[in-house]
N, C-alpha and C positions, 0 to 999 in steps of 0.2 A: 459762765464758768470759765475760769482761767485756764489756760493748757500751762503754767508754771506750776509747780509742786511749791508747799511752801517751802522746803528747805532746800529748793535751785531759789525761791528769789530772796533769801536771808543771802546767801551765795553773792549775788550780785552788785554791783554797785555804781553810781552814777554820778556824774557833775552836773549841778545845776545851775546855769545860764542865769537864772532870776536870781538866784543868791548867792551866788559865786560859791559855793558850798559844796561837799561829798553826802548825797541821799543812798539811802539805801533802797530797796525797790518800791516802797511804801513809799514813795514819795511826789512832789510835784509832777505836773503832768509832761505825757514825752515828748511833747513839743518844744520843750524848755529843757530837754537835760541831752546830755552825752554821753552814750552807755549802749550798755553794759559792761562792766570791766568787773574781773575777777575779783581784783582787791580795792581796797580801800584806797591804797594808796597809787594805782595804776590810774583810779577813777580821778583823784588828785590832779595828776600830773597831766590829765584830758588835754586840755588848749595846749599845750606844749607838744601832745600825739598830734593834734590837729595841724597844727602848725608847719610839725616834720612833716607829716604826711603828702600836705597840701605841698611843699618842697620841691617830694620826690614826683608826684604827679606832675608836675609843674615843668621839672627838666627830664621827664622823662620821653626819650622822642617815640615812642609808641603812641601816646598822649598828646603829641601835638600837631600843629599844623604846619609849622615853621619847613 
């Protein structure tokens, strides 16, 4: 049994890696997607979060070794 309600995973939304496409939580499995995002379009814009993300980690000197 799922600890998600269905109407938190109608709610959610994901990028999938195998099809470069927006799933909703019904979807491919989560080894292949990047998520949860609230909206559809936040789910979208994934590799672009990824991207920044990985950034700010990156010059962040908390985060490094340098």
């Amino acid at each position: 049994m799922s600890s998600t309600s269905g109407r938190e995973a109608d709610e959610r939304w994901f990028y999938c890696l195998d099809h470069k496409s927006v799933e909703a939580y019904e979807g491919c499995r989560a080894e292949v997607r990047i998520g949860p995002f609230p909206t559809r379009e936040e789910a979208a814009d994934a590799l672009d979060t990824v991207a920044r993300r990985n950034e700010a980690w990156d010059t962040d000197p908390d985060w490094t070794d340098d």
